[in-house]
Biopython code that builds the backbone (N, CA, C, O; Angstrom):
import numpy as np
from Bio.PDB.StructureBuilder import StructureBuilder

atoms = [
    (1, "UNK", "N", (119.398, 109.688, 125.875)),
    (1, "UNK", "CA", (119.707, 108.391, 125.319)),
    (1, "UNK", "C", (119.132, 107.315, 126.239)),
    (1, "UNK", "O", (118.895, 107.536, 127.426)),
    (2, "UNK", "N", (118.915, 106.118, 125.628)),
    (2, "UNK", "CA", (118.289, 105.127, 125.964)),
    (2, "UNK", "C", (118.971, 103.843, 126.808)),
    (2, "UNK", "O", (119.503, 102.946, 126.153)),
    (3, "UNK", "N", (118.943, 103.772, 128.292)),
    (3, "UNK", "CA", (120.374, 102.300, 128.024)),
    (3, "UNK", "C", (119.680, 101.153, 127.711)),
    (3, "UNK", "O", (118.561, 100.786, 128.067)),
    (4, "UNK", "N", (120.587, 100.581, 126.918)),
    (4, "UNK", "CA", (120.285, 99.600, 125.860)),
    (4, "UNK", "C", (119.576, 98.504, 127.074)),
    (4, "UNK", "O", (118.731, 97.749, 126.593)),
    (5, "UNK", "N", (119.795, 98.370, 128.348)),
    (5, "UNK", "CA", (119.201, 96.750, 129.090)),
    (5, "UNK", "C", (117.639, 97.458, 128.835)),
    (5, "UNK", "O", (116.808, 96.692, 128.348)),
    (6, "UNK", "N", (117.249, 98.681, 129.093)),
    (6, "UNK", "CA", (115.645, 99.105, 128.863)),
    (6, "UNK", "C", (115.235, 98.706, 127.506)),
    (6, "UNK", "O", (114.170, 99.178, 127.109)),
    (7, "UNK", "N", (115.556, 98.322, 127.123)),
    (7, "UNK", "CA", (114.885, 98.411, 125.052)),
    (7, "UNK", "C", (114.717, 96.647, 125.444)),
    (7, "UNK", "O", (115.573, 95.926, 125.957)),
    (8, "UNK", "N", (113.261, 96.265, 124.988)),
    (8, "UNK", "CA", (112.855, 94.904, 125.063)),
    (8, "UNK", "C", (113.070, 94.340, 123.847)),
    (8, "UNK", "O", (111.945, 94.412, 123.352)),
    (9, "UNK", "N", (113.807, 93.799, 122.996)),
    (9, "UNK", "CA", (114.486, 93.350, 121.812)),
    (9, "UNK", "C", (113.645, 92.131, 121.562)),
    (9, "UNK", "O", (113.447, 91.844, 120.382)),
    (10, "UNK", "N", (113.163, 91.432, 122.421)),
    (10, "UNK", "CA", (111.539, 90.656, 122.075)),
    (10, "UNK", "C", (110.538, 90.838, 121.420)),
    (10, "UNK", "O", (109.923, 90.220, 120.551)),
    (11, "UNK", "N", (110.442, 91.771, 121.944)),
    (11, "UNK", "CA", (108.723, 92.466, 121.235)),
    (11, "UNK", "C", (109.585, 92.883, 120.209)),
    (11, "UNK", "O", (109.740, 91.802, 119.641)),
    (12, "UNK", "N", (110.466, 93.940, 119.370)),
    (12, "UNK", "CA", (110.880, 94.097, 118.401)),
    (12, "UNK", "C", (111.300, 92.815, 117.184)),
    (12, "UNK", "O", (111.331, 92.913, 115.957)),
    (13, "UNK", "N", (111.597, 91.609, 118.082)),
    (13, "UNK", "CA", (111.580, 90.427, 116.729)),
    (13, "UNK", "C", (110.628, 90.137, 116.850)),
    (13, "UNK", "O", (110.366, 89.608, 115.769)),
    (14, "UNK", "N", (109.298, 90.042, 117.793)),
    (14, "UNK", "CA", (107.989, 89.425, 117.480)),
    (14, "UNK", "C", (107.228, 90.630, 116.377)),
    (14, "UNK", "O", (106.481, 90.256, 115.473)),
    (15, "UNK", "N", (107.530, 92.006, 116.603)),
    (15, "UNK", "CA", (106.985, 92.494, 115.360)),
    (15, "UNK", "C", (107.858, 92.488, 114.147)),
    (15, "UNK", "O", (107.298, 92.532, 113.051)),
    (16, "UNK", "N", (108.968, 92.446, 114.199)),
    (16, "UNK", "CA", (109.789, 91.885, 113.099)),
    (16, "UNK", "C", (109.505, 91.005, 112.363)),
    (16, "UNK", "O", (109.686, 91.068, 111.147)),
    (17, "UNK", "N", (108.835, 89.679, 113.178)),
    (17, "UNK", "CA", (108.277, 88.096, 112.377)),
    (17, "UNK", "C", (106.768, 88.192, 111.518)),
    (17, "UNK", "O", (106.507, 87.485, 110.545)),
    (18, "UNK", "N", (105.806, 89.273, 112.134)),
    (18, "UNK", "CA", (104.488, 89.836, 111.888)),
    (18, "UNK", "C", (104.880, 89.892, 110.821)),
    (18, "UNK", "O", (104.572, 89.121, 109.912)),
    (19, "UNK", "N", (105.896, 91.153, 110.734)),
    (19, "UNK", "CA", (105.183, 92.242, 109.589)),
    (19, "UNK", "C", (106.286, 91.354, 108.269)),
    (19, "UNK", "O", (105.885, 91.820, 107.202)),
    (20, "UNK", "N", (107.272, 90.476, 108.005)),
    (20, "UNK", "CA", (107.498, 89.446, 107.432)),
    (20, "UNK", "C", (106.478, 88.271, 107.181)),
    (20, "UNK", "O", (106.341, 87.776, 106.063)),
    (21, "UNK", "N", (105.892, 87.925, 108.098)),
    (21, "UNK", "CA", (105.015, 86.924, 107.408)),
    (21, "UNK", "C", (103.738, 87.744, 106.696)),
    (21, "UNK", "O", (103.296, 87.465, 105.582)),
    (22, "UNK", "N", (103.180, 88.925, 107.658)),
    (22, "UNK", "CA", (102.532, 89.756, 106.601)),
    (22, "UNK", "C", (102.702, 89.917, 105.006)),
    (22, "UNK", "O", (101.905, 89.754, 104.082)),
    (23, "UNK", "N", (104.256, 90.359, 105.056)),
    (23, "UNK", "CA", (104.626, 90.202, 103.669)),
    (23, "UNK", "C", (104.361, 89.391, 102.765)),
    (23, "UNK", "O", (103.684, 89.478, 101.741)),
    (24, "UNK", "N", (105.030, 88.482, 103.286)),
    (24, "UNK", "CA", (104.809, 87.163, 102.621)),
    (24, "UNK", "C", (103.286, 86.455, 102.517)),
    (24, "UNK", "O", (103.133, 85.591, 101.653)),
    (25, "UNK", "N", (102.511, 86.701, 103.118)),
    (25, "UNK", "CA", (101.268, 85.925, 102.677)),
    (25, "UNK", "C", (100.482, 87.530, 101.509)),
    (25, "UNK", "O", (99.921, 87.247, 100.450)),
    (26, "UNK", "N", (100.591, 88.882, 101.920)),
    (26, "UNK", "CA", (100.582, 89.525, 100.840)),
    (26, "UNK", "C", (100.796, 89.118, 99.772)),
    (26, "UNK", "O", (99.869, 88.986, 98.973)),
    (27, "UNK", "N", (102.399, 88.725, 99.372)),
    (27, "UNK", "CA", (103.167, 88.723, 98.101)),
    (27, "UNK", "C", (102.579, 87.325, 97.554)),
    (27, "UNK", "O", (102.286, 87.167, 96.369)),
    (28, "UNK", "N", (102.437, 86.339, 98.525)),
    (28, "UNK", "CA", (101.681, 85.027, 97.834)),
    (28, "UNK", "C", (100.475, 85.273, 97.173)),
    (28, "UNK", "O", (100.201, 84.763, 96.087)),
    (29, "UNK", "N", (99.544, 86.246, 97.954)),
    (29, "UNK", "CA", (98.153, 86.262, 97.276)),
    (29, "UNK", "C", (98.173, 86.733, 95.957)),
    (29, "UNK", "O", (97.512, 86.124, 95.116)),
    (30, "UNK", "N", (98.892, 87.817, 95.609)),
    (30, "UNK", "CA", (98.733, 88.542, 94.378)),
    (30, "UNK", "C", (100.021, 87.787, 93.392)),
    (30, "UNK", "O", (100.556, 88.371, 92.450)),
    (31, "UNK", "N", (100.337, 86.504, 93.801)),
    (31, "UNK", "CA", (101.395, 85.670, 92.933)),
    (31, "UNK", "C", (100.861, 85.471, 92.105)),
    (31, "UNK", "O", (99.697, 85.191, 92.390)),
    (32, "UNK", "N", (101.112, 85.446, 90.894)),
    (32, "UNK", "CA", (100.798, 84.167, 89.357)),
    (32, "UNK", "C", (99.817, 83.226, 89.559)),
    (32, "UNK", "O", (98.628, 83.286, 89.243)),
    (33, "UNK", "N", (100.844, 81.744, 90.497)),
    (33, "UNK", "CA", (99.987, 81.252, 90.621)),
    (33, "UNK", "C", (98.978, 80.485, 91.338)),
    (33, "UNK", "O", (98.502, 79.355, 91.228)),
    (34, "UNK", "N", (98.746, 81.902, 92.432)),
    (34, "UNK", "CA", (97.690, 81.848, 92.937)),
    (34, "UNK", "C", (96.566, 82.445, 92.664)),
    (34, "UNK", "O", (95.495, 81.984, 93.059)),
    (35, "UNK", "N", (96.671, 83.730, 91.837)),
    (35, "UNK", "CA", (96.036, 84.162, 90.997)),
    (35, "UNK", "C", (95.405, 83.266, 90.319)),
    (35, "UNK", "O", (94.207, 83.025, 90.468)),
    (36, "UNK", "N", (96.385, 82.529, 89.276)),
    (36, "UNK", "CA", (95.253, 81.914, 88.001)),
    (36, "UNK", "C", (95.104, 80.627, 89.054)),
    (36, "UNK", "O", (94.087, 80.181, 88.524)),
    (37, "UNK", "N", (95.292, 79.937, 89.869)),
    (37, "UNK", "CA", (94.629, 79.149, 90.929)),
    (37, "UNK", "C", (92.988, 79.510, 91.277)),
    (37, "UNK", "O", (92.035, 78.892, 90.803)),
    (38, "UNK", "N", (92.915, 80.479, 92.069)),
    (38, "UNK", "CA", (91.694, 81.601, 92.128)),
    (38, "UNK", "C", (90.691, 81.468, 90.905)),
    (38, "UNK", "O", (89.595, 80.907, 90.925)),
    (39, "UNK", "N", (91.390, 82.199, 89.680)),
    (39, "UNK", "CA", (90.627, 82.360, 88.394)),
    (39, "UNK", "C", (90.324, 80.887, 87.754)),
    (39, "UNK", "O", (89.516, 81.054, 86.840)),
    (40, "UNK", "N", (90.592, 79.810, 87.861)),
    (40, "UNK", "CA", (90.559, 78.843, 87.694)),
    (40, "UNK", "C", (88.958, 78.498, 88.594)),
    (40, "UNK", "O", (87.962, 78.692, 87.897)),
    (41, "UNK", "N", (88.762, 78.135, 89.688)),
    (41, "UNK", "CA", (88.109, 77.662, 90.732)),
    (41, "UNK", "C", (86.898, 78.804, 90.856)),
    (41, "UNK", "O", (85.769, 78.449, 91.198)),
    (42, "UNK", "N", (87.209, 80.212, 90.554)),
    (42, "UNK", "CA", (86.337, 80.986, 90.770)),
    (42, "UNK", "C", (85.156, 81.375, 89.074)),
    (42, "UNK", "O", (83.994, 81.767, 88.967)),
    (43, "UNK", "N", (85.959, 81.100, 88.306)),
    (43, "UNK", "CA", (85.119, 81.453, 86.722)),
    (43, "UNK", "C", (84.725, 82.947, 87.136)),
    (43, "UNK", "O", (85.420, 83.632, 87.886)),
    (44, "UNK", "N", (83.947, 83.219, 86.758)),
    (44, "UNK", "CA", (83.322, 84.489, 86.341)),
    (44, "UNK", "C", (83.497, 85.389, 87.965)),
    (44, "UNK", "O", (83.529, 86.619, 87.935)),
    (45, "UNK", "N", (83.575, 84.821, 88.988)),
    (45, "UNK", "CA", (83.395, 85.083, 90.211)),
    (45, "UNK", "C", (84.612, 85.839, 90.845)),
    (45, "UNK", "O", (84.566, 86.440, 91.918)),
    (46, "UNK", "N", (85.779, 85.716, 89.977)),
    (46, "UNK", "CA", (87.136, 86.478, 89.919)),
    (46, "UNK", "C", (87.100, 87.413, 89.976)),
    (46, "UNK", "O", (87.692, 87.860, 90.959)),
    (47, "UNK", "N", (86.542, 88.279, 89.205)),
    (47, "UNK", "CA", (86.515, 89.827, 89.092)),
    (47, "UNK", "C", (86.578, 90.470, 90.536)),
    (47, "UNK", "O", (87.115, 91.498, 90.950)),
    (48, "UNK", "N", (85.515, 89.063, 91.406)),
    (48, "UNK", "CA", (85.933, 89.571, 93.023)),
    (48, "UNK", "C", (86.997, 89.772, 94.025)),
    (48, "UNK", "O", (87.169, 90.368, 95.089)),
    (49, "UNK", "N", (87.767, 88.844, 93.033)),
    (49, "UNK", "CA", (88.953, 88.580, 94.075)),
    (49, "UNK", "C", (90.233, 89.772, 94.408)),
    (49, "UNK", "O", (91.064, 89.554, 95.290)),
    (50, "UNK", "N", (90.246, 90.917, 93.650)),
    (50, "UNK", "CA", (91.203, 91.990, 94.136)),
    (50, "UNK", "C", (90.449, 92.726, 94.450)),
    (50, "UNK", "O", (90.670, 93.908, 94.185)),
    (51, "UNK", "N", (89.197, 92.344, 95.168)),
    (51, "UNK", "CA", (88.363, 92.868, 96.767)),
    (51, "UNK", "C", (88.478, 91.730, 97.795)),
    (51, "UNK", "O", (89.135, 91.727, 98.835)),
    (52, "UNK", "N", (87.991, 91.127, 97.474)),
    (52, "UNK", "CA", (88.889, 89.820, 98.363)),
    (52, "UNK", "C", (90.036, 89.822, 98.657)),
    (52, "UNK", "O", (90.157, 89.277, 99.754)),
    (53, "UNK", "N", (91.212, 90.231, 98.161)),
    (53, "UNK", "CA", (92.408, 90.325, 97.981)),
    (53, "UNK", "C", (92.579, 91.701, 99.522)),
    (53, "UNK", "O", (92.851, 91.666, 100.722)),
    (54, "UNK", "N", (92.308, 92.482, 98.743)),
    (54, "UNK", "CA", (92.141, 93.562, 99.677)),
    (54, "UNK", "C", (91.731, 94.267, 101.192)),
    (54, "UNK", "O", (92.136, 95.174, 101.919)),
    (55, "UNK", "N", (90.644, 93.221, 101.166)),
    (55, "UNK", "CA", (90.124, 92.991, 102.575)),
    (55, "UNK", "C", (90.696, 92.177, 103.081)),
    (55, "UNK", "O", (90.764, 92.414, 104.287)),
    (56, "UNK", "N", (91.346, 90.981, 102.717)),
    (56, "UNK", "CA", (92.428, 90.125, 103.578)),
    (56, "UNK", "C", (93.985, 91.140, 103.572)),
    (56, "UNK", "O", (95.033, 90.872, 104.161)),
    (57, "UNK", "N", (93.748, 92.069, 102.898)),
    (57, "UNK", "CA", (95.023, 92.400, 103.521)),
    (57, "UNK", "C", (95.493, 93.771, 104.760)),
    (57, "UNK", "O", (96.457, 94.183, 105.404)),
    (58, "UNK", "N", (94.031, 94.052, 104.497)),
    (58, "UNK", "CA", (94.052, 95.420, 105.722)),
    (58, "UNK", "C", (93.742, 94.573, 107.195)),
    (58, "UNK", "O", (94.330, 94.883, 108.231)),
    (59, "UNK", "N", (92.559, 93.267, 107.120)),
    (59, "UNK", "CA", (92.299, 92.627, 107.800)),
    (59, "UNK", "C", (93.231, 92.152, 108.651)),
    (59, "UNK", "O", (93.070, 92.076, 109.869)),
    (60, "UNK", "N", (94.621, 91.688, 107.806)),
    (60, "UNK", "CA", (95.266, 90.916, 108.348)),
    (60, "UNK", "C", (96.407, 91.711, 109.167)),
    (60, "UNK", "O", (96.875, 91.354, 110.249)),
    (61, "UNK", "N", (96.819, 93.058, 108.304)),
    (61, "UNK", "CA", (97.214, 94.217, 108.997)),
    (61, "UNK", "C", (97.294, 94.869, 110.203)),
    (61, "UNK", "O", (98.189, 95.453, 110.814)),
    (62, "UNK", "N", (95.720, 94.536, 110.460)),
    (62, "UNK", "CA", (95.194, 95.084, 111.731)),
    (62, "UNK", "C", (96.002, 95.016, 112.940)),
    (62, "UNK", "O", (96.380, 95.911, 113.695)),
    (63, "UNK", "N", (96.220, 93.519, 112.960)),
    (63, "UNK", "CA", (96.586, 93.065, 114.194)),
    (63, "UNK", "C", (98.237, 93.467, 114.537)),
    (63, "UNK", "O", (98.836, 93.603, 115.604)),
    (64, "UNK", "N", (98.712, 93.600, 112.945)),
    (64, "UNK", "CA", (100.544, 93.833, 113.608)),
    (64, "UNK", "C", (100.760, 95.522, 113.948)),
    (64, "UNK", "O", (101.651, 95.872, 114.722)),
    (65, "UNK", "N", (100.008, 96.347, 113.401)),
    (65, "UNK", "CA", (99.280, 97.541, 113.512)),
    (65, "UNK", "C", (99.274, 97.503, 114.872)),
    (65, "UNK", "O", (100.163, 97.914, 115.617)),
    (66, "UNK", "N", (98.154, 96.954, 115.194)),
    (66, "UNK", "CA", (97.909, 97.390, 117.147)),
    (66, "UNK", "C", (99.165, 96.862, 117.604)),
    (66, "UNK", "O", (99.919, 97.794, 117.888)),
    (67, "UNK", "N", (99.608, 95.905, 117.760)),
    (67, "UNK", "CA", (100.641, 94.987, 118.113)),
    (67, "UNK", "C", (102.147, 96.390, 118.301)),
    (67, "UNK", "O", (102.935, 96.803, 119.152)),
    (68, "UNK", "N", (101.802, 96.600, 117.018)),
    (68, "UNK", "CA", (102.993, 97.808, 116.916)),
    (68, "UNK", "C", (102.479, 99.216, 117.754)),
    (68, "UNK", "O", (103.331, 99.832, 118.394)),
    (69, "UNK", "N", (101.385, 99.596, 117.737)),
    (69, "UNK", "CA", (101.562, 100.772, 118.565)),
    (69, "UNK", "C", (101.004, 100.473, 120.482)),
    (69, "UNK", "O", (100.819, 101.271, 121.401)),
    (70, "UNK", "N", (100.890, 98.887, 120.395)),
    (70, "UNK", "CA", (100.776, 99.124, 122.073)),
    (70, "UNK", "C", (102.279, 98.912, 122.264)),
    (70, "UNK", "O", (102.593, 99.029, 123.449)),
    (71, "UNK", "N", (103.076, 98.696, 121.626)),
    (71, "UNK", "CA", (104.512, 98.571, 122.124)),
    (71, "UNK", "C", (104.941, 100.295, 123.034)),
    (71, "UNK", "O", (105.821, 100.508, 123.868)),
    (72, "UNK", "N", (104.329, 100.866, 122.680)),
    (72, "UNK", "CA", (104.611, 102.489, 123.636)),
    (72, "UNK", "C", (105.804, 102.433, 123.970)),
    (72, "UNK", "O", (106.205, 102.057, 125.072)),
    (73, "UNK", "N", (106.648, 102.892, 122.822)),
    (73, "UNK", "CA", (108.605, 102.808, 123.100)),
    (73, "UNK", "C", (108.823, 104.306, 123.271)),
    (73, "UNK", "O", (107.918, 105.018, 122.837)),
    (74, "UNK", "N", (109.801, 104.860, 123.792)),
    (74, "UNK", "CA", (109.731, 106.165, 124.101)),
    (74, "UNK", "C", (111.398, 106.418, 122.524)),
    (74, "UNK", "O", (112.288, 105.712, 122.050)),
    (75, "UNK", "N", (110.986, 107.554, 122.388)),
    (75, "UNK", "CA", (112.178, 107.966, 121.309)),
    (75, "UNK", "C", (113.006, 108.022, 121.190)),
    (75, "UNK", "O", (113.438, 109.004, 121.794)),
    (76, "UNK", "N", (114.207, 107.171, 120.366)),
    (76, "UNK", "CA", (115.445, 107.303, 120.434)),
    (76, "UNK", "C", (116.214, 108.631, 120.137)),
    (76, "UNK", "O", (117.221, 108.926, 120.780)),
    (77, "UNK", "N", (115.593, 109.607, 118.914)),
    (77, "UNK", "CA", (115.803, 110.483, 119.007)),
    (77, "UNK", "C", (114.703, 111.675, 118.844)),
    (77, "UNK", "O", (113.505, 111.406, 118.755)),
    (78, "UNK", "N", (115.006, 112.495, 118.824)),
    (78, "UNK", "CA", (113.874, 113.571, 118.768)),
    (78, "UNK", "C", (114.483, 115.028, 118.240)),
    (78, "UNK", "O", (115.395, 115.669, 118.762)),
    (79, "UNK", "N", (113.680, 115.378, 117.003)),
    (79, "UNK", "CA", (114.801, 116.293, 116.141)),
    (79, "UNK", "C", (113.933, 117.678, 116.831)),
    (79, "UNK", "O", (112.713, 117.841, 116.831)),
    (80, "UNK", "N", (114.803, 118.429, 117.303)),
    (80, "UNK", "CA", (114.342, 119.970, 117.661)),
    (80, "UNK", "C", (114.496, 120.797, 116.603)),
    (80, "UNK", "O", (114.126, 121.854, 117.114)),
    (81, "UNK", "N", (114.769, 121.046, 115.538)),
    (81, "UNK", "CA", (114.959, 121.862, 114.433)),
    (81, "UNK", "C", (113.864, 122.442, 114.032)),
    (81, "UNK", "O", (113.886, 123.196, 113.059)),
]
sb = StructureBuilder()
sb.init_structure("model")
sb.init_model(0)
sb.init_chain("A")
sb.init_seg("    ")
for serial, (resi, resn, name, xyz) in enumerate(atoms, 1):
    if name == "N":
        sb.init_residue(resn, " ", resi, " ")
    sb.init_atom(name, np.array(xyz, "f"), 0.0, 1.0, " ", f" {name:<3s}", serial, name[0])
structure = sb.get_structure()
């Protein structure tokens, strides 16, 4: 077991806030209406945008991704079964 003063509860709300605003700019892009915003401004050029869509979202991924595995936390538990 882990004593709790070792566990940095910082870095766990700074990736906590990431992968929430991640969300959230996800869930905005593929909204209604930002969508027909897009399809509006883009005309025929739309068809691009859930590749556009897509690459901003692995892109943006990236970083809470590394963020999350340089944290190197050792295991709270570990199943022997």
């Amino acid at each position: 077991m882990i004593p709790m003063e070792s566990i940095n509860y910082i870095k766990y709300l700074i990736l906590s806030m990431l992968v929430i605003a991640w969300c959230i700019l996800h869930s905005a892009m593929i909204s209604v209406s930002v969508t027909e915003y897009f399809k509006k401004r883009l005309g025929y050029k739309f068809r691009f945008y859930r590749l556009f869509f897509n690459f901003v979202s692995i892109l943006t991924l990236l970083p809470v991704a590394l963020y999350a595995y340089s944290m190197q936390t050792q295991a709270i538990f570990q199943w022997n079964g």
